[in-house]
Structures are given as C-alpha cells and as structure tokens.
N, C-alpha and C positions, 0 to 999 in steps of 0.2 A: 497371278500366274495362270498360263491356260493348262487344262485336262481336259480328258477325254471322260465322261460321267456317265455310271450309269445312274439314271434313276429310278428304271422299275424291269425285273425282269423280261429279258425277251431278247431275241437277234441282234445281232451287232448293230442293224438299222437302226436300232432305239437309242445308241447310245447318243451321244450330244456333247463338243467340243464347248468348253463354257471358261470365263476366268473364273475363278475360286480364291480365298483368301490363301496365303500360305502357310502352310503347317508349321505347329511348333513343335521341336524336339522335348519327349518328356526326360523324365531320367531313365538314364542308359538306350535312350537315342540316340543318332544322330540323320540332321540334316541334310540331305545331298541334292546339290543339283544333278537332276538326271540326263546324262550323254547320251545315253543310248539304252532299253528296256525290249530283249528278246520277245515275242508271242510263241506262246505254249496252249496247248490244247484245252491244261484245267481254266486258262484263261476264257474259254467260248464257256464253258459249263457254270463256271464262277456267275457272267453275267444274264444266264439262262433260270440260274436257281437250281442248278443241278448238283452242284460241289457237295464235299463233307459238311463244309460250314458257307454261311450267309451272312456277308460284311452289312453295318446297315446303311441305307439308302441317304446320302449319293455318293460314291463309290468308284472310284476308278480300277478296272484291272491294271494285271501288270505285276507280277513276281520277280524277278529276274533283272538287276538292274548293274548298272556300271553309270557311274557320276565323279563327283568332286564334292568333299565334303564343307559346307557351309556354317554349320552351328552343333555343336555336340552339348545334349544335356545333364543333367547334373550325375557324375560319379563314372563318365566314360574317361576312362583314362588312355585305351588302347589307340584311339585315331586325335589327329586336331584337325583345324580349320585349313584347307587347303589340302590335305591330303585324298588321292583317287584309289576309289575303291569299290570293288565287285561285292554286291548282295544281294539277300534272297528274304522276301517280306511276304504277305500271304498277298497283298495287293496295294494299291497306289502307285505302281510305275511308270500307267500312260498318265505322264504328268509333267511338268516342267521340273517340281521340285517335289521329293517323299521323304519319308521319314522311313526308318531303318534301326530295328533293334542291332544294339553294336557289338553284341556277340553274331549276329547273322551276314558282318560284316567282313571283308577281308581285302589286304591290302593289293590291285592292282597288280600286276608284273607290268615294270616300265616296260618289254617286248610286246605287250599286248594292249592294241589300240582300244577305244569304248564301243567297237561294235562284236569285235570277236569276244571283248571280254564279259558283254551283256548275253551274248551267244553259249557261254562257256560250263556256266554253274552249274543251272540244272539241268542241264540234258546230260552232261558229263560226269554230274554229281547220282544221280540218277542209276547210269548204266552202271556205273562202277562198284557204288555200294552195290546192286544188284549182283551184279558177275561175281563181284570178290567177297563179299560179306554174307549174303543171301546165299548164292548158289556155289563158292566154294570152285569157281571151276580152276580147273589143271590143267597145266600143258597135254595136249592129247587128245581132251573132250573135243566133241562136237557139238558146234553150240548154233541151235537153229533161232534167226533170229524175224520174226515175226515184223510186218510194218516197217521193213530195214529203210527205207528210204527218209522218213520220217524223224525230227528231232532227238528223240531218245534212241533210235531204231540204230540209225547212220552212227553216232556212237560207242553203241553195244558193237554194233559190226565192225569198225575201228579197234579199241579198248578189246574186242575177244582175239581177232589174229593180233594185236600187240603181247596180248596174255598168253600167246603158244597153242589157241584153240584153231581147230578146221573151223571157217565158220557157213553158216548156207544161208544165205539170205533170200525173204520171201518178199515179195511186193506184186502192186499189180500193175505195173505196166514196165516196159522194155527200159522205156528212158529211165526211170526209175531203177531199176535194175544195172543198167551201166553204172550209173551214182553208183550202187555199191559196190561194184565189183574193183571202182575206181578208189573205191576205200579199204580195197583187202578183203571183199567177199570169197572163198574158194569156190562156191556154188551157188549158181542162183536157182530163184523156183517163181514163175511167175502164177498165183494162184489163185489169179481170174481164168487163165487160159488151162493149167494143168491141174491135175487132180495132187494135193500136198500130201497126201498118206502116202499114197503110191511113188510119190518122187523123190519123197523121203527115203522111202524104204530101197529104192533105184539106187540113190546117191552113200547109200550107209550101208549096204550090204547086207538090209534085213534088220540091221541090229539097234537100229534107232538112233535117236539125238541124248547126248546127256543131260544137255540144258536148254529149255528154251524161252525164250525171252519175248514175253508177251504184251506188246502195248495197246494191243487192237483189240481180239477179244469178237464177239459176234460168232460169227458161223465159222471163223477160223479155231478156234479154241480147241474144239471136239476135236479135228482128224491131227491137228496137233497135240496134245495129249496122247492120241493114240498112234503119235509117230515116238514117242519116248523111249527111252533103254532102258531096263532094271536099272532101281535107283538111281532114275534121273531125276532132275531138280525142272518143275517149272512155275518160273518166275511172273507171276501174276502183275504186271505195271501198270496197266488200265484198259480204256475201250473204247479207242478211238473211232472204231466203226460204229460205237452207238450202242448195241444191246448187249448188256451183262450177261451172260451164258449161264447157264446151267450145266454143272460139272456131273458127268456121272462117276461116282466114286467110288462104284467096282474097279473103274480103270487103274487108281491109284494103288486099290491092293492088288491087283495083277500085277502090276510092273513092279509093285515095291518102292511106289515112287514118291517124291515130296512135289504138294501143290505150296508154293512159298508166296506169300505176300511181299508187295515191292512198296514202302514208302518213305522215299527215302528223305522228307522236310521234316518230319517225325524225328526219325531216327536222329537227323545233325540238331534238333533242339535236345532230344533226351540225352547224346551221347555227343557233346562237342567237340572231346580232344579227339575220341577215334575218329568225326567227321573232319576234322582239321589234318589229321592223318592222310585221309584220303585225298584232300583238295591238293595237299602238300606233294601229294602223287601225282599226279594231275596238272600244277601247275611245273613242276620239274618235267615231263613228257611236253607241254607245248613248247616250253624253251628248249627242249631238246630237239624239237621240230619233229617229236614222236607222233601227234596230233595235232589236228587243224580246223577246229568248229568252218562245219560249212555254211555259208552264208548265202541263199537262194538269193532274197530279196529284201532291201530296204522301206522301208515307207517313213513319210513323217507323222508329226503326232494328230494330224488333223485328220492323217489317211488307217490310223490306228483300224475304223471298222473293217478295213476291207480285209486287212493281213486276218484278222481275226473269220472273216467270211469263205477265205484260200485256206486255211486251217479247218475248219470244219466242212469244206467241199475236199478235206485230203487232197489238197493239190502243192502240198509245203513236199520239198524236196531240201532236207535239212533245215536252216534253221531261216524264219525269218525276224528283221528286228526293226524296233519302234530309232529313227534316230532325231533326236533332240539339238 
C-alpha cells in the first residue's frame, strides 16, 4: 500500500510517498481502508518533532480519518468487515490503509459522504467540548473567537451562534472574514489591520468577551485576555501562529477570570460515553443540516505535503482533506 512517511523530522518537504507493508490489526483494532483523512495543524508539528508525543520513525501523519473497515482484531465486537466509519488515531492516516483503536471509532451517518466525514471529528469535536464542557457558555455570552477562519476556528464560530452566543470573529484578512460571517459570525475584527483590545471593547460596550476561544496564541493572546469580562472563561486550544505566549497572571486575578486548557483527544480517551455524548450532538446537528464542515480544498495522498505547507503558511480557510 502507498503513504506518505515521515522519516526524520523536518518540513513537509522531507516527507516521502513510499509502498509500505500493510498493517495488522492488534486486539481491539480495527483495519480501515482509508477514503479520505482531514490535515490539521498538530499534523505540521507531529512531523517537525514538535507535538506532546513522538511516534517512532517512519511514520505517517494523519489523525482524522473516514474509510471502510477491512479487518477487526481480536475482542472488537462493536464494528465488522465492511462497515464505514469516522476516527480519530494519534497518526497513520496519510495512508492507503490504518489501523484504528475501536473505541476511537464511530459509525459513519449514511448522509455524510468520506470527505465531510474525515472533515468532521476533530475540528467539531474540539470546538464543542471546548464551548460546552470547558467553557460552559450560555445563551447570551459573547464569545470571541480567535483564528475564526481556521479548522477548529470556523467551527467554534458555527457551534457558538448555534449555542444562542453573539459571537466576533477575529482573522486576518477580509476573505477570511466573509467565511465567517457566512457562518454566523455577528462581528468581525480583522487584527492585522485593527487594534483587537480596542475593537473588542467598541463592539461590547466596554464590557468584554465572556469566552474566548484561542487556537492561535502568539502576540494575539495578550490584548485578548485583556478584552475578557469578570469571570470569563478563556479557552487555551493551541498556537497556530507559532509562539506559546506568556500569560501574565495579574490579569486573570483582575477579571476574576479562568485561563482553561482545551484538549480535547485526552478527554474522549479518559471520558468515552460523555465524549460519545457529544459526537451524538454533533452528528444529529449535521443531519439536521445544523452544520456543514467547510471544505477549502482537496488533495490526493501523493500531494499530502503541500495541504500540510497551506496549513502552516495559515492559508487553510476551513478544512482541508487528504482524498484516497
């Protein structure tokens, strides 16, 4: 079968399209041929050596998957052979065929095709625990959403005016900015061109954001932070810009406020019925035609490095996916 390999850290340039034997399912595996496999951010980081953890050498990214299940191993009772299904692995998905712990498994909705549904998990599994578990928010809040254009971003900004929030979405450029607005943004803020404390505080009457939802991080962190309301929640999801920030932590006792940690592959291994809860949310809103993973652009598995090179030059405007 062919993948996409990494074999030593570095740029998507290094990686290398190669055949490989194919994987065997252990116990409580399963097999899948893979349809179709989303590119997400931790995916550049994963093959930089940058990630939480380090798969070892040779390796393919690739979290995020939607396939057909070909071989289940010993004590998977939940899926058989032939059945399609959306999951979430730490990596193997730029691949022909991966392997798939079968609690991390879950069954397709016949309405949703294998690129929306490789599109679907984690950027919508993500925002959700986020908003609803994490931050608690409520019809009313304002919920400022950082990187809106962005996989996880375009989501939160969806999933927040679904949940009864105003929401302001920030991005840096205009195009970018219509995407949200086209997804239910009330406000935008573009904060390359405008100053984000100030616009914040324009657009809120002074009073701040309840929640904000952070996936970028870098030099936006600070004047967000200090656009928050008494006991705001803000949600820490990563850092897409690059540099981990430095919090200063008088702010949080001024405002009264919570800095929250977002991870939410953690949370569905430690907690799988309340995560199953949530997908179960999730997949009833897209057949409702509640929500609609956006789909920028395709690639095939040979052209994996480059989605992975648009993703780290920020130039992903929703989701892009690997299609098999």
């Amino acid at each position: 079968m062919k993948a996409i390999l990494c074999k030593k850290f570095g740029p998507p340039s290094t990686l290398v399209y190669e055949e490989i034997a194919e994987p065997i399912p252990k116990s409580d595996e399963v097999l899948v041929a893979v349809k179709a496999c989303s590119v997400n951010f931790p995916d550049s980081l994963l093959i930089q050596g940058l990630y939480q953890f380090k798969p070892a050498f040779p390796f393919s990214p690739g979290a995020d998957i939607s396939g057909k299940v070909l071989a289940v191993g010993e004590g998977v009772k939940r899926f058989k052979i032939g059945d399609e299904i959306v999951g979430l692995t730490s990596h193997g998905g730029f691949a022909e065929k991966a392997v798939i712990k079968a609690n991390a498994c879950f069954p397709k909705p016949p309405s949703m095709n294998h690129t929306n549904a490789a599109a679907f998990l984690m950027a919508y599994g993500t925002s959700y625990y986020a908003l609803k578990i994490r931050a608690n928010l409520q019809p009313g809040d304002t919920l400022l959403v950082l990187g809106a254009s962005g996989g996880v971003g375009l989501t939160a900004v969806e999933l927040g005016k679904l949940m009864g929030a105003k929401v302001i979405a920030a991005a840096s450029t205009q195009e970018k900015l219509d995407l949200c607005k086209s997804y239910g943004a009330d406000e935008l803020i573009n904060y390359e061109e405008e100053d984000l404390k100030a616009s914040v505080k324009e657009l809120t009457g002074g009073k701040g954001v309840n929640v904000v939802l952070d996936p970028v991080g870098d030099k936006y962190t600070d004047p967000a932070l200090r656009s928050i309301a008494w006991e705001g929640r803000y949600l820490v999801v990563g850092f897409a810009a690059g540099n981990i920030p430095k919090v200063a932590l008088n702010l949080a006792l001024l405002k009264s406020c919570q800095i929250v940690g977002v991870f939410w592959g953690a949370f569905a291994q430690k907690f799988p019925k309340q995560n199953l809860a949530l997908i179960q949310d999730l997949v009833l809103w897209f057949t409702q035609k509640k929500i609609n993973p956006c789909i920028q652009k395709t690639f095939s598995l040979k052209d994996a490095p480059q989605a992975l090179e648009e993703i780290m030059a920020r130039k992903a405007k929703g989701k892009m996916v690997i299609v098999i």
